[in-house]
Each structure stands twice: as C-alpha cells, then as structure tokens.
C-alpha positions in Angstrom: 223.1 148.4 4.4 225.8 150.0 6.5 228.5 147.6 7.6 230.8 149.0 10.9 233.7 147.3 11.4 234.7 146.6 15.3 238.1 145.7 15.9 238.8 143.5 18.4 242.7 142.8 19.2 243.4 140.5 15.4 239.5 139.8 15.2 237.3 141.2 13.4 233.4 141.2 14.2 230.9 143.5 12.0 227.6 145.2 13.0 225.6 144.9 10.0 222.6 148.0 10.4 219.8 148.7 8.5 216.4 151.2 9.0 217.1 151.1 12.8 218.2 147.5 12.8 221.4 145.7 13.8 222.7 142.0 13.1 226.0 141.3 14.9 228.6 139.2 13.1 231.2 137.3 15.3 231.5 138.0 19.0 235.5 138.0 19.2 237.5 136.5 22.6 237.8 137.5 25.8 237.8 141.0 26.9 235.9 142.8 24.5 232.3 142.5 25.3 232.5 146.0 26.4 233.9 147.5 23.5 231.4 145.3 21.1 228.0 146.7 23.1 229.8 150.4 22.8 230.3 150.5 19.0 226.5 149.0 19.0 225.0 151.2 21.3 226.9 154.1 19.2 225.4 153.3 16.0 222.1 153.5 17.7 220.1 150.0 16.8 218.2 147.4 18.0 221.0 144.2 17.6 218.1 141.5 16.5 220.7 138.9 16.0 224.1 137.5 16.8 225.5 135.6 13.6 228.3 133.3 14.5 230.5 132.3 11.5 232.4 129.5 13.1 232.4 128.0 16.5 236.5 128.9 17.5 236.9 130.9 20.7 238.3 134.2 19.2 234.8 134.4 17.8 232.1 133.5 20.5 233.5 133.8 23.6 231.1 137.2 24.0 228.3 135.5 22.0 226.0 134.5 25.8 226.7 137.8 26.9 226.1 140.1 24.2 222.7 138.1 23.0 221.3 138.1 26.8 221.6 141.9 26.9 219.9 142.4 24.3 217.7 139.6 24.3 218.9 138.3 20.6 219.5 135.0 19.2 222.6 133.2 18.1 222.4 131.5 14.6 225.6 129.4 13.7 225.8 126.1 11.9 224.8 122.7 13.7 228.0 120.8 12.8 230.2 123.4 14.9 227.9 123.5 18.2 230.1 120.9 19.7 232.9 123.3 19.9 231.2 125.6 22.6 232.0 123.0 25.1 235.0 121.5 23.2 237.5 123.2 21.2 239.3 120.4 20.6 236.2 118.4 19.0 237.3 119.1 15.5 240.9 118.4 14.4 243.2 121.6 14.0 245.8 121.0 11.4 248.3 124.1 10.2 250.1 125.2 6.8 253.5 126.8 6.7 254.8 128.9 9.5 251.9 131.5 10.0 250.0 128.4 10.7 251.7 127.0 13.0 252.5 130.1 15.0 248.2 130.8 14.9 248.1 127.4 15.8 250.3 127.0 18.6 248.6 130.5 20.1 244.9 129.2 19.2 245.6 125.4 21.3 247.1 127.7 24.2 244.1 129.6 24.7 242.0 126.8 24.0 243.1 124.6 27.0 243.4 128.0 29.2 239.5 129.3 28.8 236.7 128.2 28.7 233.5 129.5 26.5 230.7 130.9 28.4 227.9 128.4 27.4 225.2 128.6 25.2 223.2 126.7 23.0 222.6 128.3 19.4 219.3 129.6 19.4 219.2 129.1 14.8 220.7 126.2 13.5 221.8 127.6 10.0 222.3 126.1 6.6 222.8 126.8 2.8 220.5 129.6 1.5 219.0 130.1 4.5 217.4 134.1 4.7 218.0 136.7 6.9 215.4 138.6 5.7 213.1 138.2 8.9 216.2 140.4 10.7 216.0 143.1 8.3 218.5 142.0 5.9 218.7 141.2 2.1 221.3 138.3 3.4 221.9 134.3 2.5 223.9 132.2 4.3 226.6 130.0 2.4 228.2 126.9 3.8 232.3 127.3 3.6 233.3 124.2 5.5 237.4 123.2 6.3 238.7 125.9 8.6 235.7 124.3 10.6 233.4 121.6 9.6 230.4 124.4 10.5 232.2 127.6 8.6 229.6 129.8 7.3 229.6 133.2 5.7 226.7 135.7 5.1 226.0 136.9 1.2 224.4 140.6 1.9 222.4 142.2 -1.2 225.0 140.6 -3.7 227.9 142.6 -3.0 229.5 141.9 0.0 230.6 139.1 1.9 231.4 138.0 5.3 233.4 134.9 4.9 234.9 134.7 8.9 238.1 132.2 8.5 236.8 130.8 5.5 239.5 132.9 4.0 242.5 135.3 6.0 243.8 138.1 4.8 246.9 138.9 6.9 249.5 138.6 4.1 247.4 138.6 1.5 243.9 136.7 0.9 244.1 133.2 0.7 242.5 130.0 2.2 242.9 130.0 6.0 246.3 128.4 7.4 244.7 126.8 10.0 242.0 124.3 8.8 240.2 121.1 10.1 239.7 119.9 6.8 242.6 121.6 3.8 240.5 120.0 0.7 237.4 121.5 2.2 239.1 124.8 3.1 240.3 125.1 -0.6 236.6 124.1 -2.2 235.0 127.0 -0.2 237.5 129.5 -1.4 237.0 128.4 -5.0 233.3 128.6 -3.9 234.0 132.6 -3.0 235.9 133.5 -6.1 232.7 131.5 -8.5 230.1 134.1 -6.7 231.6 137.2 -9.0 232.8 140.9 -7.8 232.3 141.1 -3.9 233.9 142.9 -1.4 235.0 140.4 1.2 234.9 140.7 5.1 237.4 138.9 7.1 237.7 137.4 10.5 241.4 138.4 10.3 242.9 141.2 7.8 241.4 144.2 5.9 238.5 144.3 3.8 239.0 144.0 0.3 
C-alpha cells in the first residue's frame, strides 16, 4: 500500500492506493477540494471510497463534493453524523493554551460555515474491513475528541488515527476533546496495538 500525504493548510487528509485503487482519508475545510481531486487524479486511481475519521469541519467540508465526482461513498461512524448539520451537537472542551487557541479558531468557523450536506453512505464500527475497497484495513473505534472518532489499522503497520491523537508539539492525546477520559482510553488503545507508524489529522507522521 502507498500512502500520499495531501496537505491541506494544518490538515492532513491521505490517499491510500493500491493495484490501481484509491481510498481517500479526510476531506479537509474549505477551499481545497481542488487541490485534493489534483493530488488524486495525479497518482492516477480510481478513489472507491471517502473515509471520514471524525465528523469536525476541517475534515469533511469537501466530503459531498469529492465523493459525487467520483461517484464514491462516505463511511464514518454513526454517533458523529449529527455533526454534518450541527457542529455544536457534541460538547467541545479544551486543555491548556494550544487548546484553547484551536478551540477558539474551531467555534469561529463553526458558526461562520456551513457543511455541504450529506448523509454517510457506510455507517462504520469496530473491526469493520475494508477489504471490499482494496485494502488490508480495520477500522478501530477512538472515541473523546468526538464521540464517533475512528482510525483505519492498514496491513498491521500503519495507522490513521485523525484527532484521536495531534502531533503539533509532540504526539499526545488531542487538546480539544468532547469527552478527556475517552480521549485518554483511545490513546492508551494506540500505544497497546505495538510498533506502527502513525498518521495524523494534524502534525507529521511518525
């Protein structure tokens, strides 16, 4: 599996491609739905899916567009579906002063635009296979930066945790969080899977 990274502004979203095949992971905010369908075209496959790690703006403001060009589905986790028509459905609490400078940024943009609507095509869960999209892939469930967090597990060794964890100082647990004890399970739930290289929403891979 070839992973390209496509940076968009502080986001991060991934094309995953394999034997012709493409699954796209985040859709990033506003404003870059050109350059994701550039880097996709330029690795020349056929995007089967859009994966959607969490339901925050900065990640799936582009999903409608990107998956009706291409004629994909978006997959994502039930619980955050309510936050394509309402960021503010799940609480957003903050630590330290990162957090509450992401935070204050993150509630601006919330109340200023507006998602593009869709309805997730997959509902995923725990263990759930990508296989059917080309892809030696599990989902895991990393609940408390949202109550829907997800990440994908790809052929054992790497792993796209979205905000599940941040790396902008260093990797930790995310400093923005709608649940802290739940944010702090999943990363203990990342370190118990073994040697991975990790894929974040925000920061370096590592």
């Amino acid at each position: 599996m070839e992973c390209r990274q496509i940076m968009c502004g502080n986001v991060n979203c991934y094309l995953l491609c394999q034997s012709g095949r493409g699954i796209l992971v985040d859709a990033a905010g506003r404003g870059f739905e050109g350059k994701i369908r550039q880097a996709c075209e330029k690795a020349g496959v056929k995007v089967e899916l859009v994966f959607l790690t969490h339901g925050h703006i900065d990640h799936v403001y582009n999903a409608a567009a990107l998956a009706a060009g291409w004629g994909a589905p978006i997959a994502m986790s039930g619980k955050d579906a309510g936050l394509i028509v309402n960021q503010f459905s799940q609480p957003m609490q903050t630590r330290g002063l990162t957090g509450r400078a992401l935070g204050f940024a993150s509630r601006r943009l919330m109340e200023r635009t507006k998602i593009p609507y869709f309805k997730p095509d997959i509902l995923l869960s725990e263990g759930d296979s990508l296989r059917e999209f080309g892809l030696d892939a599990y989902v895991l469930q990393l609940p408390g930066h949202t109550a829907g967090s997800i990440g994908l597990d790809v052929e054992g060794r790497q792993l796209f945790v979205g905000d599940a964890m941040m790396n902008l100082l260093r990797p930790e647990a995310p400093c923005l969080f709608a649940d802290r004890t739940e944010a702090e399970k999943s990363v203990e739930k990342i370190r118990s899977l073994g040697r991975r290289t990790l894929y974040f929403g925000h920061g370096k891979p590592l």
